[in-house]
N, CA, C and O atoms as a GROMACS GRO file, in nm:
protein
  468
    1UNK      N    1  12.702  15.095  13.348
    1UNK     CA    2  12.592  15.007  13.316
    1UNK      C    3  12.464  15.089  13.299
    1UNK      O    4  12.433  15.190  13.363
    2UNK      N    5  12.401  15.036  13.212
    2UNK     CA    6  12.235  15.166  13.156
    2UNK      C    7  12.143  15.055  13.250
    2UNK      O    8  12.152  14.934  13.272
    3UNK      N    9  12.052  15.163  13.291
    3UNK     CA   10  11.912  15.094  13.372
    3UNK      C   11  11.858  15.035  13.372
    3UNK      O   12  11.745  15.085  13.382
    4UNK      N   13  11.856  14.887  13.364
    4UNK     CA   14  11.757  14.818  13.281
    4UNK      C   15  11.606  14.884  13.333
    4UNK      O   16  11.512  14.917  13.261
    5UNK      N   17  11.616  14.890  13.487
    5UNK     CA   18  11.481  14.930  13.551
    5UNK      C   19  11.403  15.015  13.487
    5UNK      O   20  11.293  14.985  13.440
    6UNK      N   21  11.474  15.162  13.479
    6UNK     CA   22  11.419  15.233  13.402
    6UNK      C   23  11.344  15.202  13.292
    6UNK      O   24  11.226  15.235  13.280
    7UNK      N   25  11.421  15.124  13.188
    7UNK     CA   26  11.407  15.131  13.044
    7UNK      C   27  11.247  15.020  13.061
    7UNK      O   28  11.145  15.039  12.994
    8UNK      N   29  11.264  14.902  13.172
    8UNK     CA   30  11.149  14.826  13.143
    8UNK      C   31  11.000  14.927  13.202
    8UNK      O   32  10.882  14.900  13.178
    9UNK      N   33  11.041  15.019  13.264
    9UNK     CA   34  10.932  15.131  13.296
    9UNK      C   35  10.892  15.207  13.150
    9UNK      O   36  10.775  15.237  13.125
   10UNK      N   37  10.988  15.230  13.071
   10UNK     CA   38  10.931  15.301  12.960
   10UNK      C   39  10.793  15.315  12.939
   10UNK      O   40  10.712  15.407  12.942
   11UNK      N   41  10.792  15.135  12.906
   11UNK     CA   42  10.629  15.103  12.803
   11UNK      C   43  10.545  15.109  12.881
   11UNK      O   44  10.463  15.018  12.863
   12UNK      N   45  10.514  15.196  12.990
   12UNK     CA   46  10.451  15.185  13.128
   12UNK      C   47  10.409  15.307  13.088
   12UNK      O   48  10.290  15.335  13.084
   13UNK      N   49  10.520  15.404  13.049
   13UNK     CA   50  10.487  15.544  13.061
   13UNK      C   51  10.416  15.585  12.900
   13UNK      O   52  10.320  15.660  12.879
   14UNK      N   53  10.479  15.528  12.822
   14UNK     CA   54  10.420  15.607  12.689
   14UNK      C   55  10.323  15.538  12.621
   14UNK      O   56  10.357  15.421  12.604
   15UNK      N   57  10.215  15.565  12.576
   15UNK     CA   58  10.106  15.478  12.538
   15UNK      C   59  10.043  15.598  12.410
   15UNK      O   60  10.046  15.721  12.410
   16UNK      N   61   9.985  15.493  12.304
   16UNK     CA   62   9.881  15.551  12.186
   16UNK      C   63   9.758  15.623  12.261
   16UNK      O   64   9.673  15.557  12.321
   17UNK      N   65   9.753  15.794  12.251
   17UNK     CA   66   9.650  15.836  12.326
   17UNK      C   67   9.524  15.795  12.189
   17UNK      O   68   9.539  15.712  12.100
   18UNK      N   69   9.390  15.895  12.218
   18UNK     CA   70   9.301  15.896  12.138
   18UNK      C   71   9.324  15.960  12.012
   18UNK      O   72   9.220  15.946  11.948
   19UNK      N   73   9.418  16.033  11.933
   19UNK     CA   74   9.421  16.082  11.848
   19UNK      C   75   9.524  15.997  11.783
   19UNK      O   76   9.590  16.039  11.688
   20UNK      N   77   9.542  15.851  11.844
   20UNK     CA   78   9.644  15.797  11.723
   20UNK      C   79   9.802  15.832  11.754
   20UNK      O   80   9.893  15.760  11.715
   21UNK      N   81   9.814  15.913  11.805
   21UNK     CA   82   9.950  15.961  11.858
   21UNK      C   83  10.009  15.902  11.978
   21UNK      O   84   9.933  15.896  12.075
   22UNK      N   85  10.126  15.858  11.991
   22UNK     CA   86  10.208  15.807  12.090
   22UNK      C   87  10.226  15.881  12.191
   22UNK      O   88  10.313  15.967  12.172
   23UNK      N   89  10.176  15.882  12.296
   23UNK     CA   90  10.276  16.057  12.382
   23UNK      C   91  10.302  15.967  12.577
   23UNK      O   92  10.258  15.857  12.612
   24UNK      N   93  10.361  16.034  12.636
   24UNK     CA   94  10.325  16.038  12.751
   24UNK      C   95  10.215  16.026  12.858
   24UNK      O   96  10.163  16.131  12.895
   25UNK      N   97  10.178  15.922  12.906
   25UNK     CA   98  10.050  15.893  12.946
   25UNK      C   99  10.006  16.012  13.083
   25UNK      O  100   9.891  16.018  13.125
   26UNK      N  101  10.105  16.086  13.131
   26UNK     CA  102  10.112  16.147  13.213
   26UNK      C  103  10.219  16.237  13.280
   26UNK      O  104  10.309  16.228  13.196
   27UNK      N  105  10.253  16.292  13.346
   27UNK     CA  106  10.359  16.394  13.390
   27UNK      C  107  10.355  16.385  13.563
   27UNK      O  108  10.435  16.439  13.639
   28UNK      N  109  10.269  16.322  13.590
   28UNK     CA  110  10.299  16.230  13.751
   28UNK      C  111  10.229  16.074  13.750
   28UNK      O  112  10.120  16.018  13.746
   29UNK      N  113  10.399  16.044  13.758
   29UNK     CA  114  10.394  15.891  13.741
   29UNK      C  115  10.532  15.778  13.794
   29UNK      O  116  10.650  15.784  13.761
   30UNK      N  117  10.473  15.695  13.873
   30UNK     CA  118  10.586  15.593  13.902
   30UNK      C  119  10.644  15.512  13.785
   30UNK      O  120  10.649  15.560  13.672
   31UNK      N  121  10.692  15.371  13.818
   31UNK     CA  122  10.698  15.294  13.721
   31UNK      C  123  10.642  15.221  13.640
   31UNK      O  124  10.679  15.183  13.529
   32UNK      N  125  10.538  15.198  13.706
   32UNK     CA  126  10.432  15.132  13.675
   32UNK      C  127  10.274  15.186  13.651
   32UNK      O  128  10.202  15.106  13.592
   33UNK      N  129  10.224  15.292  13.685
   33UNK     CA  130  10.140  15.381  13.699
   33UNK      C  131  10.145  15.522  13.686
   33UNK      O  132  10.237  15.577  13.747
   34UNK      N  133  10.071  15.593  13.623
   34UNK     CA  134  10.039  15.730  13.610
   34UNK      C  135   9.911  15.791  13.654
   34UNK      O  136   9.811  15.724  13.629
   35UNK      N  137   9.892  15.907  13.715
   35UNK     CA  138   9.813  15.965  13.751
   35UNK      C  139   9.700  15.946  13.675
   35UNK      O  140   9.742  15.958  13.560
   36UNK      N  141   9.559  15.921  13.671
   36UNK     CA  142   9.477  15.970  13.548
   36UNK      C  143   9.402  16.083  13.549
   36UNK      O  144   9.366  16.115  13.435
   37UNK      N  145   9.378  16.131  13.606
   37UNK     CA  146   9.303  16.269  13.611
   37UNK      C  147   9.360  16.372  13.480
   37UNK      O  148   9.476  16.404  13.453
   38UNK      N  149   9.223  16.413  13.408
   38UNK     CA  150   9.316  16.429  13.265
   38UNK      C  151   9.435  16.578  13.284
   38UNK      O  152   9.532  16.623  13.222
   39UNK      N  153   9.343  16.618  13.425
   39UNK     CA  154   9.473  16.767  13.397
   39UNK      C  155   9.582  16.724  13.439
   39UNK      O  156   9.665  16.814  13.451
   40UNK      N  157   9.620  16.622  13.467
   40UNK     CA  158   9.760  16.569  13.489
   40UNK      C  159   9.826  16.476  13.319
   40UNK      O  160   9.941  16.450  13.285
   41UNK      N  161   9.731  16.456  13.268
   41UNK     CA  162   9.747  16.343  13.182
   41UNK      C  163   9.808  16.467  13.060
   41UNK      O  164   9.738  16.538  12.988
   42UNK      N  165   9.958  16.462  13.068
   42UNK     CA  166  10.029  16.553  12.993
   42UNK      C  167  10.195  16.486  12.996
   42UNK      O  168  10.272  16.439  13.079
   43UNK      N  169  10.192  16.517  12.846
   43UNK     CA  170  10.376  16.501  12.861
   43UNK      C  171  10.441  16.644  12.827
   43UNK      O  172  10.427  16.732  12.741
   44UNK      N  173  10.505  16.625  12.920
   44UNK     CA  174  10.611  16.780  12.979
   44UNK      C  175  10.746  16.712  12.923
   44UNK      O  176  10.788  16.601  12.890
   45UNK      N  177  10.792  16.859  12.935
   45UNK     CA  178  10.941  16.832  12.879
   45UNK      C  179  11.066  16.750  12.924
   45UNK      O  180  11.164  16.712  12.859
   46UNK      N  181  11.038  16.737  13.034
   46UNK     CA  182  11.101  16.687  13.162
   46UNK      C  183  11.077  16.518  13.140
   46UNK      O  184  11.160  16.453  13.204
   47UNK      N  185  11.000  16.452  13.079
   47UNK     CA  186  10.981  16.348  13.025
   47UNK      C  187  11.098  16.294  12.959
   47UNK      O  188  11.148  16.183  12.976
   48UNK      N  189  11.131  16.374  12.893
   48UNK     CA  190  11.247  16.343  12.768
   48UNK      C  191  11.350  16.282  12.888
   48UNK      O  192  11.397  16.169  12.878
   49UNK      N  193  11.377  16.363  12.994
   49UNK     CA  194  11.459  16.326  13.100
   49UNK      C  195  11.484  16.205  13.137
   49UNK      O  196  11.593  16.148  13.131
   50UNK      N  197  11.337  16.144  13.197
   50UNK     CA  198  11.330  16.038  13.229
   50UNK      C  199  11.358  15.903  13.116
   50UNK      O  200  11.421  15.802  13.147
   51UNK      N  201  11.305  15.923  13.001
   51UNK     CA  202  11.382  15.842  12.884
   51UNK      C  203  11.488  15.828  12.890
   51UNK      O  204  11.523  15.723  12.836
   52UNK      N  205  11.597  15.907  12.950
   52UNK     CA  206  11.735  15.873  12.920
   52UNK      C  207  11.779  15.760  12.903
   52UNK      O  208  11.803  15.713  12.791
   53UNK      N  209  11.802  15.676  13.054
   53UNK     CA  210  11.853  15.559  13.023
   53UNK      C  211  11.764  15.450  12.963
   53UNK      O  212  11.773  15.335  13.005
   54UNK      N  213  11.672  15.484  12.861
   54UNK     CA  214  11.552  15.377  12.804
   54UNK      C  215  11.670  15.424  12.634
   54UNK      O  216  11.715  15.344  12.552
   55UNK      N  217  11.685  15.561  12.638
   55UNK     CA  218  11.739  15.629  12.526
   55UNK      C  219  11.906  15.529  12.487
   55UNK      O  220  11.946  15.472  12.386
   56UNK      N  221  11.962  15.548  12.621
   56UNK     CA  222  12.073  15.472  12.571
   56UNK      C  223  12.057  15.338  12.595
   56UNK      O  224  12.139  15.284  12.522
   57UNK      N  225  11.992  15.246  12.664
   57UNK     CA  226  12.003  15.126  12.611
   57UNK      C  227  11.930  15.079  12.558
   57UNK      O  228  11.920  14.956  12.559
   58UNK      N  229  11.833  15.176  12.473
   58UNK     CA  230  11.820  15.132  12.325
   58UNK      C  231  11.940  15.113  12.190
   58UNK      O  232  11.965  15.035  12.098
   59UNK      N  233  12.002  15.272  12.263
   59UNK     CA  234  12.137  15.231  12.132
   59UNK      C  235  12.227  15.088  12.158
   59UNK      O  236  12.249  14.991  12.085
   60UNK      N  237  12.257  15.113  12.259
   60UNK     CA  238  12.373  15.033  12.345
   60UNK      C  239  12.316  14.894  12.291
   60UNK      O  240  12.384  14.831  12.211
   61UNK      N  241  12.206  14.851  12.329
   61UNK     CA  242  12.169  14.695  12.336
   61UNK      C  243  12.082  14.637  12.211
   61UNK      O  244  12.064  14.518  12.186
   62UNK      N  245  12.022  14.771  12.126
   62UNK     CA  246  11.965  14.718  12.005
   62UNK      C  247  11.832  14.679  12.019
   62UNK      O  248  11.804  14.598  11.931
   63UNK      N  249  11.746  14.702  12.088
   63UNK     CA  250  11.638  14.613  12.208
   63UNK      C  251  11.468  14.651  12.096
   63UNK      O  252  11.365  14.715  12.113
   64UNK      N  253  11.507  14.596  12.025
   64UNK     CA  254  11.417  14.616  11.923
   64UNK      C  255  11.244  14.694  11.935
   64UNK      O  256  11.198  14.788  11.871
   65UNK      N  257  11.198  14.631  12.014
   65UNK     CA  258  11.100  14.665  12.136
   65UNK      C  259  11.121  14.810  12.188
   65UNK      O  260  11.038  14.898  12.165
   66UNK      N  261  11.220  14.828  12.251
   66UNK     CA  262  11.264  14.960  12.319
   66UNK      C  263  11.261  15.114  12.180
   66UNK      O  264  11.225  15.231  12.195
   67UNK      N  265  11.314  15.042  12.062
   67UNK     CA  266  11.348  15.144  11.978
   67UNK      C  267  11.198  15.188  11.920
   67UNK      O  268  11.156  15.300  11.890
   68UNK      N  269  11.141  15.069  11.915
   68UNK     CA  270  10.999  15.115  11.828
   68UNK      C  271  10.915  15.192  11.935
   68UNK      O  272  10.832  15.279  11.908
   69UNK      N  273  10.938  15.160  12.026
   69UNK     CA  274  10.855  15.234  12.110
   69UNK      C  275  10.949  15.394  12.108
   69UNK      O  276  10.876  15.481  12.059
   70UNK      N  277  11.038  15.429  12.133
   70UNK     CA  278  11.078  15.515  12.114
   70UNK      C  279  11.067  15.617  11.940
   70UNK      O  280  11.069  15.738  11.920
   71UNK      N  281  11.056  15.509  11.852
   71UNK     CA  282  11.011  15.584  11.707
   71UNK      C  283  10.861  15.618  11.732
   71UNK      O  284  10.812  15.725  11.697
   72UNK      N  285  10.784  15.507  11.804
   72UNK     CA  286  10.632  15.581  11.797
   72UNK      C  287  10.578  15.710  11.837
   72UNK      O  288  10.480  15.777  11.807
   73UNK      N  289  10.709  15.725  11.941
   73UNK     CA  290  10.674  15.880  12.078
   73UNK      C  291  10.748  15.953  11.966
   73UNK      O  292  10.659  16.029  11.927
   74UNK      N  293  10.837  15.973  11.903
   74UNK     CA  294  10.942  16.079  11.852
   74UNK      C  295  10.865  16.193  11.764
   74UNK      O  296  10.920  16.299  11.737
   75UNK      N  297  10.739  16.161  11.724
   75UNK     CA  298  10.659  16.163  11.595
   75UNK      C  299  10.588  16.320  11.642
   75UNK      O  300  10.582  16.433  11.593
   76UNK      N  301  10.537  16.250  11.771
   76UNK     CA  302  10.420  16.394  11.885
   76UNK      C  303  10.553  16.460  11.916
   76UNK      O  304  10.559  16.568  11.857
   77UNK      N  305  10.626  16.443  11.965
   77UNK     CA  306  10.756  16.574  12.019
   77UNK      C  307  10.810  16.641  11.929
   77UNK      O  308  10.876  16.740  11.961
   78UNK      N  309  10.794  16.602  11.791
   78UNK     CA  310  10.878  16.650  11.669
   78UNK      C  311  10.720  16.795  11.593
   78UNK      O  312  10.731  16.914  11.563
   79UNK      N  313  10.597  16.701  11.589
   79UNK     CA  314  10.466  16.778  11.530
   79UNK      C  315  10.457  16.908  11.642
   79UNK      O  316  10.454  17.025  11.601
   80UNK      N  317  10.452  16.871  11.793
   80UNK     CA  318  10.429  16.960  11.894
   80UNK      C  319  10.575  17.097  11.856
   80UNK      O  320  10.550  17.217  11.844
   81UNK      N  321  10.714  17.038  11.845
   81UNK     CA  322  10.840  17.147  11.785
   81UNK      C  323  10.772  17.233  11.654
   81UNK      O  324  10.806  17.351  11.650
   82UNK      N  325  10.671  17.181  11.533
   82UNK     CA  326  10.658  17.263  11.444
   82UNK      C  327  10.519  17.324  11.432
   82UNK      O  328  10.469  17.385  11.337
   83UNK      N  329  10.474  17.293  11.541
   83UNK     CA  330  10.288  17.387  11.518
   83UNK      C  331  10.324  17.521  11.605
   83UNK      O  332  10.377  17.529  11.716
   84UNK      N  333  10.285  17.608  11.530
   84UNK     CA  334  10.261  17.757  11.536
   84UNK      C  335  10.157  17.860  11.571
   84UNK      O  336  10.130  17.976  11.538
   85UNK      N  337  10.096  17.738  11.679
   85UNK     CA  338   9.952  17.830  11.690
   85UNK      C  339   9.945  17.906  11.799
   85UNK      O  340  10.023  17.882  11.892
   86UNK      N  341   9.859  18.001  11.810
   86UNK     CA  342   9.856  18.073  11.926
   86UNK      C  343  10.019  18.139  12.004
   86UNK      O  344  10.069  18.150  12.116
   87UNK      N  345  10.046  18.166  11.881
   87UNK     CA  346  10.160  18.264  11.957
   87UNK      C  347  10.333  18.205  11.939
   87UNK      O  348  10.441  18.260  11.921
   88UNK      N  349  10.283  18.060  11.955
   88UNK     CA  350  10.434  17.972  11.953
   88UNK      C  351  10.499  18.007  11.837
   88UNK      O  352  10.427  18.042  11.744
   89UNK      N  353  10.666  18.005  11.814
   89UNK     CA  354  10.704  17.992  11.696
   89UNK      C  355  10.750  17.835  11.685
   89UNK      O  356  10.777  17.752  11.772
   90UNK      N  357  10.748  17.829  11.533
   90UNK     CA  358  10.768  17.723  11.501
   90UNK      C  359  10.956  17.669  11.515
   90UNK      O  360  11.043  17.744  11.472
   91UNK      N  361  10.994  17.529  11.582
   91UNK     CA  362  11.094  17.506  11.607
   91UNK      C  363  11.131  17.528  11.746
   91UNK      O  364  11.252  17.541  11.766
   92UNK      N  365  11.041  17.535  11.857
   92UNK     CA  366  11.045  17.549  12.006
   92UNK      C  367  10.941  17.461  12.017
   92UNK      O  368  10.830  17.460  11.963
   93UNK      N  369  11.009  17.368  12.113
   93UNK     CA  370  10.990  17.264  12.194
   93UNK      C  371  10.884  17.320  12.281
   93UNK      O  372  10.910  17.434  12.320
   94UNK      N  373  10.716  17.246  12.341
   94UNK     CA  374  10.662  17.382  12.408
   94UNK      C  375  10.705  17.322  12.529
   94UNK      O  376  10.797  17.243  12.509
   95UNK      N  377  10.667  17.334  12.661
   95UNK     CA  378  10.664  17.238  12.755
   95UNK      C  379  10.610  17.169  12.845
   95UNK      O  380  10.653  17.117  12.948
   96UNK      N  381  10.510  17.175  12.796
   96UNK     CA  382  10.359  17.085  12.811
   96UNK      C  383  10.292  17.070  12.666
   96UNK      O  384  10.272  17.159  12.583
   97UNK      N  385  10.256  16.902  12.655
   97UNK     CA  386  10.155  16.913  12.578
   97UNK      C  387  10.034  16.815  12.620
   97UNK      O  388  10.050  16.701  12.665
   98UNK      N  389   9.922  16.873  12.598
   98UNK     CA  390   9.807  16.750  12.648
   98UNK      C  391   9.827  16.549  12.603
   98UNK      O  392   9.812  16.490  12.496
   99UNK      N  393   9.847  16.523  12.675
   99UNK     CA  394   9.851  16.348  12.598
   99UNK      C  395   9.754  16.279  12.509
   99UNK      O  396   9.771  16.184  12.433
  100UNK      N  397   9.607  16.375  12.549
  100UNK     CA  398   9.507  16.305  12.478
  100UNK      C  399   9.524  16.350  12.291
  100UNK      O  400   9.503  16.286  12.188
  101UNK      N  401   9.565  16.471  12.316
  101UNK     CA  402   9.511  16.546  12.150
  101UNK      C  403   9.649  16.634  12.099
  101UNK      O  404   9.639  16.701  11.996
  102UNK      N  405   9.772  16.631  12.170
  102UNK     CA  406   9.866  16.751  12.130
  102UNK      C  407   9.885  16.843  12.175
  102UNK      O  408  10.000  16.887  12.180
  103UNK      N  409   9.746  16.928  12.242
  103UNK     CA  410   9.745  17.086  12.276
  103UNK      C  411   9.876  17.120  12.344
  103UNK      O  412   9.914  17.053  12.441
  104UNK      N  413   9.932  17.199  12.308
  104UNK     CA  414  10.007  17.308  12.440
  104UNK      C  415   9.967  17.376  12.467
  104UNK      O  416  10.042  17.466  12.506
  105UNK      N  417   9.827  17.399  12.475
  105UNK     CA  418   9.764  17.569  12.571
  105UNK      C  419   9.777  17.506  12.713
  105UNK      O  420   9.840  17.564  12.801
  106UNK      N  421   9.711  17.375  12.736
  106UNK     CA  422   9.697  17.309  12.884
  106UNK      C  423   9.696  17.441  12.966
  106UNK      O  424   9.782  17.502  13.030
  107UNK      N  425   9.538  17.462  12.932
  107UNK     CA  426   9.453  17.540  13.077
  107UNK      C  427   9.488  17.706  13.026
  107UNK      O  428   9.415  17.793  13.073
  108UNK      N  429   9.592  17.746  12.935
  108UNK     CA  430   9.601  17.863  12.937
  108UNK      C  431   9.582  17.889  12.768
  108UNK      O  432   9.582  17.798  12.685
  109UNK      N  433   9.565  18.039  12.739
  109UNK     CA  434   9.526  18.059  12.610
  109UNK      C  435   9.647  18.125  12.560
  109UNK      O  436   9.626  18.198  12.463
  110UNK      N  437   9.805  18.117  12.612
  110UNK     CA  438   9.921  18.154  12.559
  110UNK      C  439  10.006  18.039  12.549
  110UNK      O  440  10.042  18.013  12.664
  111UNK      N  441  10.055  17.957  12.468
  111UNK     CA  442  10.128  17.838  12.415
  111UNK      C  443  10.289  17.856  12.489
  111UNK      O  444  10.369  17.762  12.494
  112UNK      N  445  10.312  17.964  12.532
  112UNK     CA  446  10.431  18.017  12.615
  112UNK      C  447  10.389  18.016  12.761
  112UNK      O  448  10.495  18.037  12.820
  113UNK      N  449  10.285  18.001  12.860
  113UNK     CA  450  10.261  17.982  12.978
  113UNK      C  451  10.141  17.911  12.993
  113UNK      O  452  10.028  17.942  13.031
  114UNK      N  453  10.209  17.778  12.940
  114UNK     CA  454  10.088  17.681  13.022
  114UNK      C  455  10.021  17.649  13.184
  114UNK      O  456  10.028  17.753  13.249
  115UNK      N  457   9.989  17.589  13.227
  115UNK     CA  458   9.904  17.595  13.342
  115UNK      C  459   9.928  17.462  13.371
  115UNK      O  460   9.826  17.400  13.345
  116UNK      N  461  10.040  17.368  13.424
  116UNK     CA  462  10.000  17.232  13.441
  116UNK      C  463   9.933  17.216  13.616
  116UNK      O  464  10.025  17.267  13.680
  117UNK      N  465   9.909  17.206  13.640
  117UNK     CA  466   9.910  17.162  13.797
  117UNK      C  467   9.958  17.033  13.846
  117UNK      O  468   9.956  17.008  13.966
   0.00000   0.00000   0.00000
């Protein structure tokens, strides 16, 4: 059986930041709440994790709601895989990116050792 719990936490976690982009409202967060303090306000890779069971019973159940929200986030994890700045190559996943704007430096000036706290 897939989570329902989980999956109704999703739309809790991923929200339209200021740049129009869908991302992770945070990288410490319950079900219902996320940290706000912006140096926390980051989606890490480890995110993807927690989607899982939102991931499959979207396929599983068709949950129309569930999928769009999942097409809105797919968009920032896919742009963050092909920007090349500061060192990254293009086609690596980084593993932090800021929620408000994209960045993967978060705190550091190498796109390969971010700084989350």
């Amino acid at each position: 059986m897939v989570d329902q719990e989980t999956t109704a936490c999703a739309s809790n976690w991923i929200d339209r930041q200021p740049d129009g982009t869908w991302r992770f409202r945070g990288a410490w967060f319950s079900c219902r709440d996320a940290d706000p303090e912006p140096k926390r306000a980051l989606d890490v890779h480890l995110n993807t994790r927690a989607m899982g069971p939102a991931l499959w019973y979207a396929y599983l159940n068709r949950d129309a709601g569930l999928i769009r929200l999942i097409r809105d986030w797919a968009p920032a994890r896919l742009n963050s895989m092909r920007q090349t700045g500061h060192g990254k190559p293009a086609g690596i996943f980084p593993s932090v990116v800021r929620a408000a704007d994209g960045s993967y430096l978060a705190g550091s000036s190498a796109g390969a050792k971010p700084r989350a706290e």
